[in-house]
C-alpha positions in Angstrom: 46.0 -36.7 9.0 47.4 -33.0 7.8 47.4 -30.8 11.3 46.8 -27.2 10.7 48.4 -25.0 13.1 47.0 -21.6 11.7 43.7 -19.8 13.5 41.1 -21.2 10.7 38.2 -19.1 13.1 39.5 -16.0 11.5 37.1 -13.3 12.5 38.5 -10.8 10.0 37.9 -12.9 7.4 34.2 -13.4 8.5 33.8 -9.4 8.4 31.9 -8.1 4.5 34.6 -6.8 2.2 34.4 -2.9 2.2 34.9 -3.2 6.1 37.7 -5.9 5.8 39.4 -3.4 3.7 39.5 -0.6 5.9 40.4 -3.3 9.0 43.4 -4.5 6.6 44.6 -0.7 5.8 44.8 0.4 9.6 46.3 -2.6 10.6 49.5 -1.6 7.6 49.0 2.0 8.3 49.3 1.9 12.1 53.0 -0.3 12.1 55.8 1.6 13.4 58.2 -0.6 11.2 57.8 0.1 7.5 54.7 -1.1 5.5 56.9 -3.9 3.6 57.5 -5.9 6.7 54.3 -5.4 8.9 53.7 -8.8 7.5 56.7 -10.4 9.2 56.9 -8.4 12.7 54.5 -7.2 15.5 55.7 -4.3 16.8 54.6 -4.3 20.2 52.8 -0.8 21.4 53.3 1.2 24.3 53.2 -0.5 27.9 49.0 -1.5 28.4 48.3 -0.8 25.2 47.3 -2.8 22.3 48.9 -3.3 18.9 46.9 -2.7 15.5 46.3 -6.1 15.0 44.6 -6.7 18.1 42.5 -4.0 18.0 41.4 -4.6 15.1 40.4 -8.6 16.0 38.9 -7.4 19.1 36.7 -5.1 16.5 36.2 -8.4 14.6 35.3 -10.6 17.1 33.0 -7.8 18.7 30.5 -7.1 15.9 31.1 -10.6 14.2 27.3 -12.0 15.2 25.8 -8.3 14.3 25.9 -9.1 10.8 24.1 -12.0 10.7 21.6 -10.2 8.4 20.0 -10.3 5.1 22.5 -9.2 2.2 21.0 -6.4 1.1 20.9 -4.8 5.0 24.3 -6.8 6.1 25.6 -4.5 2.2 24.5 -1.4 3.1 25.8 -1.7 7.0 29.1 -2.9 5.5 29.5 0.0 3.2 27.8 2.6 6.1 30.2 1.2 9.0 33.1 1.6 6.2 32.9 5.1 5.8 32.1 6.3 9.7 35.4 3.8 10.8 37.6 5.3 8.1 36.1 8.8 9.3 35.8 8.5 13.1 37.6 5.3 14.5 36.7 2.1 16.5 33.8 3.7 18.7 31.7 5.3 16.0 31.9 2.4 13.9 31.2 0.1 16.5 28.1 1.9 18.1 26.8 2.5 14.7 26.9 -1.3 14.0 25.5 -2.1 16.9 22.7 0.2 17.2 21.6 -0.6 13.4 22.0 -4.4 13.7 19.9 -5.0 16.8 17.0 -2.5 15.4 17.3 -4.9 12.3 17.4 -8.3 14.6 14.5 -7.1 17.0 12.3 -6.3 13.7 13.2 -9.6 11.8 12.5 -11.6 15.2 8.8 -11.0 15.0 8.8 -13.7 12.2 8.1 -17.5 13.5 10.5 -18.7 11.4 14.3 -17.6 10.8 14.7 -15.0 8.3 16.9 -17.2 6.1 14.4 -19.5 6.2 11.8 -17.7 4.5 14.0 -15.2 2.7 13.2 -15.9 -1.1 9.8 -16.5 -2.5 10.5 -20.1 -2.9 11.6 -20.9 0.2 7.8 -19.2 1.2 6.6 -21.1 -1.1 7.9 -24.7 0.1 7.2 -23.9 3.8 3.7 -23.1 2.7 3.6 -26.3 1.6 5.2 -27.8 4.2 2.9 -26.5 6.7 0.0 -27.2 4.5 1.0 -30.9 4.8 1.5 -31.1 8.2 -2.2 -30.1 8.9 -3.1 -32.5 6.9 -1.5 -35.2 8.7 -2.3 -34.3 12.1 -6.2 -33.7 10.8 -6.3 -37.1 9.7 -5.0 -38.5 13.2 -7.0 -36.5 15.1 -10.1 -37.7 13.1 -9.0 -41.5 13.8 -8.9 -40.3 17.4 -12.4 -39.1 17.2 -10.7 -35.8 18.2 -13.5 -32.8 18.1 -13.3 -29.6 16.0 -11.8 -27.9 18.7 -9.6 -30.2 19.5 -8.2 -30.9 16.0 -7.6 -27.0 15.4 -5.7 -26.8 18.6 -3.4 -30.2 17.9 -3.1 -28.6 14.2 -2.0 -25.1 15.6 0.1 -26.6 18.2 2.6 -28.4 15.2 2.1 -25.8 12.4 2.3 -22.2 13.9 -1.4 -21.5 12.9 -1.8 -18.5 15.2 1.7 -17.1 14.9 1.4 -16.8 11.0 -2.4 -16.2 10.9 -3.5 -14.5 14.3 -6.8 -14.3 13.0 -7.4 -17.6 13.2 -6.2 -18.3 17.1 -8.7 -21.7 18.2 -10.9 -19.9 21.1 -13.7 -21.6 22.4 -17.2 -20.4 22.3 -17.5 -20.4 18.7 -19.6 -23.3 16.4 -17.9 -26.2 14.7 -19.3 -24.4 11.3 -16.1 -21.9 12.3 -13.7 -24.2 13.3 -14.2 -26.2 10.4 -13.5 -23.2 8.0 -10.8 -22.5 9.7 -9.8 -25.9 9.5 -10.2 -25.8 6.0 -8.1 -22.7 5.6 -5.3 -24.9 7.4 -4.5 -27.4 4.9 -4.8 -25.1 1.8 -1.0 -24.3 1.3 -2.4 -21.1 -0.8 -3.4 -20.1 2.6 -0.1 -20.3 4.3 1.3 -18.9 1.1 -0.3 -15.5 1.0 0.0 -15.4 5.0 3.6 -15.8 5.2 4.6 -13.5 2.5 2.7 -11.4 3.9 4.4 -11.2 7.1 8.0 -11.3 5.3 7.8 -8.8 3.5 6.8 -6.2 6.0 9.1 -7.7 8.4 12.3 -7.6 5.8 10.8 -3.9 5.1 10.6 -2.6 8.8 14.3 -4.2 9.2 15.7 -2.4 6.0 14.0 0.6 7.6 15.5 -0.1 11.0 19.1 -0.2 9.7 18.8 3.0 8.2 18.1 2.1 4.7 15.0 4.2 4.4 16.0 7.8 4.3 16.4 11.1 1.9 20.1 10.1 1.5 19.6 6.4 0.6 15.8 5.9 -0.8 13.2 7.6 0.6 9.7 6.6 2.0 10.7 3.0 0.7 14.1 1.2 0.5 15.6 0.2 -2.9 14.5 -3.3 -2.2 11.0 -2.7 -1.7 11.0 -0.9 -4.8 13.1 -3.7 -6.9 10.4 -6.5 -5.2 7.3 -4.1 -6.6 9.0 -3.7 -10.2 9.6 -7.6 -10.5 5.7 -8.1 -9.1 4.9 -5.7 -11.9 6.2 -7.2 -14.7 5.3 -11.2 -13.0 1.6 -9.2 -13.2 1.6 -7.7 -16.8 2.9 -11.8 -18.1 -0.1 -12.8 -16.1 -2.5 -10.3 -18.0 -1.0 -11.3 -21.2 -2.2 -14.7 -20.6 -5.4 -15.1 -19.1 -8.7 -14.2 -20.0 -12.1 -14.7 -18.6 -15.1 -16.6 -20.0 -18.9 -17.1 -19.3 -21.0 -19.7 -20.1 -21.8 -18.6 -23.5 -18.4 -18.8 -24.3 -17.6 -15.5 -24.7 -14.1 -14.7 -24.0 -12.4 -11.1 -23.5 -8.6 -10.6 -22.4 -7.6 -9.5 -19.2 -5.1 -6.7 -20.0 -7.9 -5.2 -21.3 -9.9 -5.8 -18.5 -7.4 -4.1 -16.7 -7.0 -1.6 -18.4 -10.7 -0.4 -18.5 -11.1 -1.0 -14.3 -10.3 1.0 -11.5 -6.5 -0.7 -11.4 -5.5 0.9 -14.0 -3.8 3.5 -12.3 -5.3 6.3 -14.6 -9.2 5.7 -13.8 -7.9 4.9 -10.4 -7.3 8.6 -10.3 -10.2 9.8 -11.8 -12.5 8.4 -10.0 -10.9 9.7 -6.6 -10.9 13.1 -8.4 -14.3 12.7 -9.6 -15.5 11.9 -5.7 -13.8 14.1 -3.4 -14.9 17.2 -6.4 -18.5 16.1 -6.0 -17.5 16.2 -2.5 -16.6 19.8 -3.1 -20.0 20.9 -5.5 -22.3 19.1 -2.8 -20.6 21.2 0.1 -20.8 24.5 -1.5 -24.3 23.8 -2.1 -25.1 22.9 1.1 -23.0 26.3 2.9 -20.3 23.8 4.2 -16.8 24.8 4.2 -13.8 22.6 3.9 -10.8 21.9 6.2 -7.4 20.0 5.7 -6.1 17.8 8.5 -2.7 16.4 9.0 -2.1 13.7 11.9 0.9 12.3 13.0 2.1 9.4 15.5 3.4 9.7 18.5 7.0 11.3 18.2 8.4 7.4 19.6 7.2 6.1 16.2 9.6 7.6 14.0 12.7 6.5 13.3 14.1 10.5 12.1 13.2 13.3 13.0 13.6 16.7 11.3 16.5 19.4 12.7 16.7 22.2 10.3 16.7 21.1 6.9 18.1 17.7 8.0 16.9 14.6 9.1 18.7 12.5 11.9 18.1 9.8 14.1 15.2 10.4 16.8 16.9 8.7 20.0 13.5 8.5 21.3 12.7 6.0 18.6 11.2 2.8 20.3 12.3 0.4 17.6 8.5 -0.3 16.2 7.7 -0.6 12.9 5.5 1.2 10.3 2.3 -0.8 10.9 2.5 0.0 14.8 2.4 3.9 13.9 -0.5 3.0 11.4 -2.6 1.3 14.2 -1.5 4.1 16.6 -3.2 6.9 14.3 -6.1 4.2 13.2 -6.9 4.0 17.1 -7.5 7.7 17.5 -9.9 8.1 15.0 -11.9 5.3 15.7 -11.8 6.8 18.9 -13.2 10.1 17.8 -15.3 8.6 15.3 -17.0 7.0 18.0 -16.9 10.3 20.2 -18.8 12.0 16.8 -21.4 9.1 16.4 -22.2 9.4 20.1 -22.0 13.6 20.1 -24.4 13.2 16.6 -27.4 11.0 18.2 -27.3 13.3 21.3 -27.0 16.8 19.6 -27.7 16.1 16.1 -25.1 18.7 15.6 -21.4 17.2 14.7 -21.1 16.7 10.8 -18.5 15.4 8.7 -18.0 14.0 5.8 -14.6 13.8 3.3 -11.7 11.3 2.3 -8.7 10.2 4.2 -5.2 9.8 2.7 -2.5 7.6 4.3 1.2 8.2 3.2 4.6 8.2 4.7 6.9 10.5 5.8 10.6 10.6 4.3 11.5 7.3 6.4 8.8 5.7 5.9 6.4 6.5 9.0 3.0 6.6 8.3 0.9 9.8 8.8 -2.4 11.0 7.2 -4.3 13.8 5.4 -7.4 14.3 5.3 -10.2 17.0 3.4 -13.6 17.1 5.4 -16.6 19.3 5.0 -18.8 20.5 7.9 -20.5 23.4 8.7 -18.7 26.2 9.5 -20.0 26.8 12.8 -18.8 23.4 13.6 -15.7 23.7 13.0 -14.2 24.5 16.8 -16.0 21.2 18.1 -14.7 19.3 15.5 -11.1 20.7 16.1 -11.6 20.4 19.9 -12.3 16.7 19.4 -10.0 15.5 17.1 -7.0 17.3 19.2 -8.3 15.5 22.4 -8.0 12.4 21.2 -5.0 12.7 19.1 -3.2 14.0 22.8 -4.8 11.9 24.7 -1.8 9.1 24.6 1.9 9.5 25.0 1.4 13.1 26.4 4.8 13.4 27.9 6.1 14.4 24.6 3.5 17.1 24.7 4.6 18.9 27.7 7.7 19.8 29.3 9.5 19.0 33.2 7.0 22.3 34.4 4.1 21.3 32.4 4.0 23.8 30.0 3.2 22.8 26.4 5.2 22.5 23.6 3.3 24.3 20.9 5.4 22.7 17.8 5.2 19.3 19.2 0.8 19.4 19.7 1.2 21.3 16.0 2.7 18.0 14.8 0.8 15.9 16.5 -2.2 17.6 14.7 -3.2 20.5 12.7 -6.7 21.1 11.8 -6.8 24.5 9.3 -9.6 25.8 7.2 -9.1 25.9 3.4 -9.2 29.3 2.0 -11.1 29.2 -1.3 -9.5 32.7 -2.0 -6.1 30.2 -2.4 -7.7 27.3 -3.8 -10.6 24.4 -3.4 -10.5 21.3 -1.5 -9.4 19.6 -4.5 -6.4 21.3 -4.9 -5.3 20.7 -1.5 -5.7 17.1 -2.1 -5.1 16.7 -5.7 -1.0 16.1 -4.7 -1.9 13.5 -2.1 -3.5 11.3 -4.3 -1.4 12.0 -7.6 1.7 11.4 -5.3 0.3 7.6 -4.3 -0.9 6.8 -7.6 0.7 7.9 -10.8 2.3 11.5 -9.9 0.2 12.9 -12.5 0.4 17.0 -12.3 3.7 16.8 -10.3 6.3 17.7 -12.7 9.3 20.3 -10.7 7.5 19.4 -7.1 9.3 18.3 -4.0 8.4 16.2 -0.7 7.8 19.5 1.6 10.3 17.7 4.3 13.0 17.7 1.3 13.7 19.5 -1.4 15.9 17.1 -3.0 13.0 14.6 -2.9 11.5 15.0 -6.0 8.2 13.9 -5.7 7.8 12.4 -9.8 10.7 10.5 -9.4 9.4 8.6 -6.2 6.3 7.4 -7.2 7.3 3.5 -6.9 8.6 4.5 -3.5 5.3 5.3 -2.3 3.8 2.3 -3.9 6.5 -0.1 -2.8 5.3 1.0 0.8 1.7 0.5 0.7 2.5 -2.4 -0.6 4.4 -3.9 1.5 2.2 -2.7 4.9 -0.8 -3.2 3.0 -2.0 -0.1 3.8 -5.2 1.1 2.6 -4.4 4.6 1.0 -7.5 6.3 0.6 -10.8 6.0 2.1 -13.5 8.3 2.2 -15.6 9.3 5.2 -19.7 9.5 5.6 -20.1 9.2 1.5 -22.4 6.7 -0.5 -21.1 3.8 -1.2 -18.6 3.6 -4.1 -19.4 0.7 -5.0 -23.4 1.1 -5.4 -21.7 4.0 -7.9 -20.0 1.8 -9.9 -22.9 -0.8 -10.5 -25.5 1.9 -11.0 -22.9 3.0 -14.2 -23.4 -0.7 -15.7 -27.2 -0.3 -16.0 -27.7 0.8 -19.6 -31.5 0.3 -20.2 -33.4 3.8 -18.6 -35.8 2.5 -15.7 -39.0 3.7 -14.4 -38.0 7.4 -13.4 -38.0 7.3 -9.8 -34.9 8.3 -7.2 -33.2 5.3 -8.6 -33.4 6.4 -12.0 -32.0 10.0 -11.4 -29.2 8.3 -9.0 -28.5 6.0 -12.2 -28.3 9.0 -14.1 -26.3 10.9 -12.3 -23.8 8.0 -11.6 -23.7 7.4 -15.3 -23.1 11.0 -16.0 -20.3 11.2 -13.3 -22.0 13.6 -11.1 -21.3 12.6 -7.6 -22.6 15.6 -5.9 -25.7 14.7 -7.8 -25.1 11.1 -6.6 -24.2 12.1 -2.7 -27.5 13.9 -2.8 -30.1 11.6 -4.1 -28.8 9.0 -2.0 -29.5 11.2 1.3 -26.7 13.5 2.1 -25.0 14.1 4.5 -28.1 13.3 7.0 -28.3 9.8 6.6 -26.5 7.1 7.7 -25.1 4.2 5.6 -27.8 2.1 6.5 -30.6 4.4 5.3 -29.6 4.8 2.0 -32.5 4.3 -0.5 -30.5 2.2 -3.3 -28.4 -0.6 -2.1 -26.7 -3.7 -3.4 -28.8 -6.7 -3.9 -26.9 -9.7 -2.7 -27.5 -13.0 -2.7 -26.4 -15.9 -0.3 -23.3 -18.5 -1.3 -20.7 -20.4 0.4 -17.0 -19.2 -0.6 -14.8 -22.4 -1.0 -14.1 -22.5 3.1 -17.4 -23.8 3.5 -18.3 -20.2 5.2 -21.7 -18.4 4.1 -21.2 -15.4 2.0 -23.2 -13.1 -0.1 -22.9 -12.7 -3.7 -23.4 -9.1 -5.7 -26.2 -9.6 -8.2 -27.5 -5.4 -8.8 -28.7 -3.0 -6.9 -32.4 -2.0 -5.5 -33.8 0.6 -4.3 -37.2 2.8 -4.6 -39.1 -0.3 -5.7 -36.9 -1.3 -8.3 -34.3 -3.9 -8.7 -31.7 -4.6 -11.5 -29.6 -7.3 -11.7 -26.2 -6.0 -13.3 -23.6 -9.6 -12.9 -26.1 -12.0 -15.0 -23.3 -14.1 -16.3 -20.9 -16.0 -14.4 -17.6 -15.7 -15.2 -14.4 -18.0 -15.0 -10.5 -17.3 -15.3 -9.3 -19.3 -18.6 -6.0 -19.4 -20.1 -6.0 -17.3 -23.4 -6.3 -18.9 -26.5 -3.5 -18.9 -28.8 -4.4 -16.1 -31.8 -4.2 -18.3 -35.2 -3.1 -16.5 -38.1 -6.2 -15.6 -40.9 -5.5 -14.6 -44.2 -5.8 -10.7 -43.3 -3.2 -11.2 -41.0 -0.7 -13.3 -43.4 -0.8 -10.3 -45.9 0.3 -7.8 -43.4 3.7 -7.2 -43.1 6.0 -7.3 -39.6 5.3 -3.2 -38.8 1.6 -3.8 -39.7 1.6 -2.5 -42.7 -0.1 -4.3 -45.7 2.2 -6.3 -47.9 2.8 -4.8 -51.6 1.4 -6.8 -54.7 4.0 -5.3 -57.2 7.7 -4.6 -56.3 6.6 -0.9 -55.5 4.2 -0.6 -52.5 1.3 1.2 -53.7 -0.8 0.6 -50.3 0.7 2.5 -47.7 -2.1 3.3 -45.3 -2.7 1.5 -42.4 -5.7 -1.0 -41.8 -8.7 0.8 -40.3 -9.3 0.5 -36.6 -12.7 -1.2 -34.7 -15.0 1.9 -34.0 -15.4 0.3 -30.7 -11.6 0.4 -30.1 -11.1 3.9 -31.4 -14.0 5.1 -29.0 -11.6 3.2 -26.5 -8.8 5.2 -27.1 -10.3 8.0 -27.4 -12.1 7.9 -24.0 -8.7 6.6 -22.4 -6.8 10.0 -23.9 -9.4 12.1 -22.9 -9.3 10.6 -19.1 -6.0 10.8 -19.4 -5.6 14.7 -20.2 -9.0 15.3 -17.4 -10.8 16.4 -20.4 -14.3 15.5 -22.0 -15.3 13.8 -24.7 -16.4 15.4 -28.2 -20.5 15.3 -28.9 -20.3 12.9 -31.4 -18.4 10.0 -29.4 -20.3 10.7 -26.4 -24.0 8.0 -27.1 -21.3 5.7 -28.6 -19.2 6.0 -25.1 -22.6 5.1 -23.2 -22.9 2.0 -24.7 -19.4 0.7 -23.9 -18.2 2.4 -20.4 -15.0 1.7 -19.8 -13.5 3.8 -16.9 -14.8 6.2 -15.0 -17.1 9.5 -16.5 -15.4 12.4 -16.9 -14.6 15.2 -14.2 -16.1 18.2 -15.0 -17.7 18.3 -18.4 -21.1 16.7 -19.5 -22.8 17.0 -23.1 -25.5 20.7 -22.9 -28.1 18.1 -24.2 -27.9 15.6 -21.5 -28.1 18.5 -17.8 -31.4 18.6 -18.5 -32.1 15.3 -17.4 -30.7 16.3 -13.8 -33.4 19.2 -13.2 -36.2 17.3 -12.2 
């Protein structure tokens, strides 16, 4: 056997190649003999002091383990530790290394499994399925051990990780073997453990990219590259899958799911609209009720965020305590349920607090949540409001809020919170929020406008970076606060027949018109709680495929009347194939007709549907925030698709909202 007397546990050779490099060029710059023959000799250093070529393998063998890391984070700490060793030396590099790495390892290690176990979608995929089968096989023994529900869930959680990848479903005792045998159920579906484990990765592999510094205004801000790469590729997997499905009822009737899509609420377009249409109905039922508007900004704790701003630059926060994104998130969420509580409280004692608005959730330039919000309340009301919201937003982690003496740092409670009333002099509510949501949808309207944090952040181009974040949290962006329900809105604007005229016809009405201040106020205001609201969903009771009771949307009631708006049942088909018809033969590859003669004589194009022009035309005009001309406008009744317009209705059809 061939005996190899060389080192082959080479820890330079174990180092990435950009840092390797700059290792290899000290070693040859720092001989004392000449560069041709540092190969050959080791020139020894002065007494107690080490040669190139040990420091350097001490360097090696040092921060070998700390790049144990993804490829994308082990790249971009390989390149990073390149430049600050070239710039500052061993210590720099080897603190910076260091520092990054372990943020990245403690974020990763919140996974049950090892990262590289679950670090492409098919390896998520077979340990979903993996998983799946072993709670199979451990159901069916404990059901030939006569095992009970209990006991099954707790043998199936003790081989399969149940509760670390799904804490929702932790076996407790106390509950009905209806529960544990949904959850049982849930177990040994391997789309289950699919969804649940990707879920996890991706926001652990995010909160690790943003731990190693990966998430900033000089690398990619509010999201790293990868997150946005990941949404891109789920994008196009998405528009394939449109392309090819359709859905059917059981007439048989079959319409495509792009343009499904396309004419819902996620298509990014109407998506907008309708949050326009809201929070400015918002705006028209304030200002007739005397109310006056005020913008609030809350932030985390100053622990949460991994940068913090000095001057016009961001640098690492040494306070940072290493969580990730969704700890801020529940950190903010906790305060407000907190002074939601505090309000609801304060309202059935006083009848006095009043609130009502939307809530937007976005992130700061290295990805740490924070939130905006627009609420109207009587002016009067504004101080208690502003008295509450601080209290509860100080109430935890309050040594950042005062100093050694206990005085108070001013900029620090400003950041914490800032509660301001909107000066219509300067502009409406929806102005001030118009950004907010344009900047987490579609950046429609920001053209030449940067992040207010940095000015090189442009905020058009960084769009997908906001996305790729709220995605990969799964944060819910925008909620609104005290309003009707949205989605008693949106089934109200399916109803085409006129009904008896009654509160539920004027809220139909007004729904199908787009007038949510009209809306907000037949349905009770301000006043009234959710509960109370006179026109409600009709449901009706089912079982979801878990065995678990559930309730179906059928319409909506209210005032006596009930409609039932989802009369079909629908199913998810494959699309069929189109099949060529003579029309189609005779057209030519640009869509043109083909000639008859050698000269083409027929050079128009083939007339659209009426029904899709009204389409496209509805679609432009959302898309410009416009209205629709008079003579579309019955026609656009009768096919609703999207959301009404913002601001303009037909002179012939306010009359109807005057009774």
């Amino acid at each position: 056997m061939k005996a190899y007397n060389q080192n082959t546990n080479n820890s330079l050779k174990a180092m990435p190649p950009a840092l390797r490099v700059e290792l290899a060029q000290y070693v040859v710059k720092s001989q004392r003999t000449s560069p041709e023959l540092c190969m050959v000799t080791d020139q020894r250093a002065d007494y107690a002091q080490q040669t190139p070529r040990e420091r350097v393998f001490e360097f090696a063998n040092r921060v070998r383990a700390q790049f144990k890391l993804p490829a994308d984070i082990k790249t971009y700490l390989d390149k990073a530790a390149a430049v600050r060793f070239r710039k500052y030396g061993f210590k720099r590099a080897i603190e910076f290394i260091e520092s990054r790495a372990q943020a990245a390892h403690a974020a990763l290690a919140v996974l049950p499994e090892p990262f590289w176990c679950v670090n492409t979608e098919y390896k998520c995929a077979r340990l979903a399925d993996e998983l799946a089968g072993r709670a199979r096989m451990h159901l069916d023994l404990a059901t030939k051990k006569g095992l009970s529900p209990l006991q099954a869930l707790e043998e199936i959680n003790e081989f399969t990780g149940l509760a670390l990848w799904m804490p929702q479903f932790e076996p407790s005792e106390g509950e009905d073997d209806e529960v544990y045998f949904s959850i049982i159920a849930r177990a040994i579906d391997d789309s289950v453990w699919k969804r649940s484990i990707q879920k996890q990765v991706i926001a652990a592999f995010e909160n690790a990219r943003r731990a190693a510094g990966m998430v900033s205004d000089n690398t990619s801000p509010y999201a790293s590259y990868s997150a946005c790469q990941w949404l891109k590729g789920r994008q196009i997997k998405q528009r394939e899958w449109l392309e090819m499905m359709a859905i059917e009822n059981e007439l048989g009737e079959q319409f495509n799911m792009e343009d499904i899509h396309q004419a819902s609420v996620a298509n990014p377009v109407n998506r907008r609209n309708e949050l326009m249409t809201r929070i400015a109905g918002c705006q028209e039922y304030a200002d007739e009720q005397g109310h006056v508007a005020v913008f609030v900004t809350m932030t985390a704790a100053g622990k949460y965020h991994r940068l913090k701003k000095r001057g016009k630059y961001w640098v690492e926060n040494p306070n940072w305590n290493g969580r990730g994104a969704q700890s801020a998130h529940h950190w903010l969420s906790l305060s407000w349920q907190r002074f939601r509580g505090a309000a609801d409280r304060e309202t059935k004692k006083r009848a006095r607090l009043t609130y009502y608005g939307m809530r937007v959730v976005e992130p700061h330039i290295d990805g740490t949540p924070h939130w905006h919000a627009v609420f109207f309340m009587p002016f009067e009301q504004v101080t208690q409001f502003t008295a509450m919201i601080q209290f509860y937003q100080f109430q935890r982690d309050r040594d950042e809020l005062f100093s050694d003496d206990g005085k108070p740092k001013t900029k620090a409670m400003q950041a914490r919170v800032k509660v301001e009333v909107i000066d219509r002099d300067k502009g409406d509510a929806v102005a001030y929020i118009a950004k907010y949501i344009s900047k987490n949808i579609d950046g429609y309207g920001l053209d030449g406008l940067s992040d207010l944090d940095s000015k090189k952040t442009k905020l058009l181009e960084v769009v997908n970076n906001v996305t790729a974040w709220a995605r990969s949290f799964n944060f819910r962006q925008f909620q609104f606060q005290k309003t009707p329900s949205v989605t008693v809105w949106r089934e109200l604007r399916r109803i085409e027949d006129e009904q008896e005229y009654s509160l539920f016809e004027k809220a139909r009405r007004a729904a199908d018109f787009g007038f949510f201040s009209a809306y907000f106020d037949y349905m009770g205001g301000h006043r009234v709680s959710q509960r109370e609201r006179p026109i409600e969903l009709h449901k009706e009771p089912t079982e979801n495929r878990y065995g678990e009771p559930s309730e179906k949307v059928t319409g909506v009631t209210g005032s006596g009347i009930t409609v039932f708006t989802h009369e079909h049942e629908w199913k998810m088909v494959k699309q069929d194939a189109p099949q060529p018809d003579a029309g189609a033969l005779a057209l030519s590859g640009d869509g043109h007709p083909r000639p008859w003669t050698s000269v083409n004589n027929c050079t128009q194009t083939p007339k659209e549907q009426r029904a899709a022009k009204i389409i496209d035309n509805a679609m432009l005009c959302l898309e410009l925030d416009g209205g629709y001309s008079v003579s579309d406008w019955d026609d656009l009744l009768d096919i609703k698709t999207g959301p009404a317009p913002l601001h303009w209705v037909p002179e012939q059809y306010r009359d109807e909202f005057t009774d």
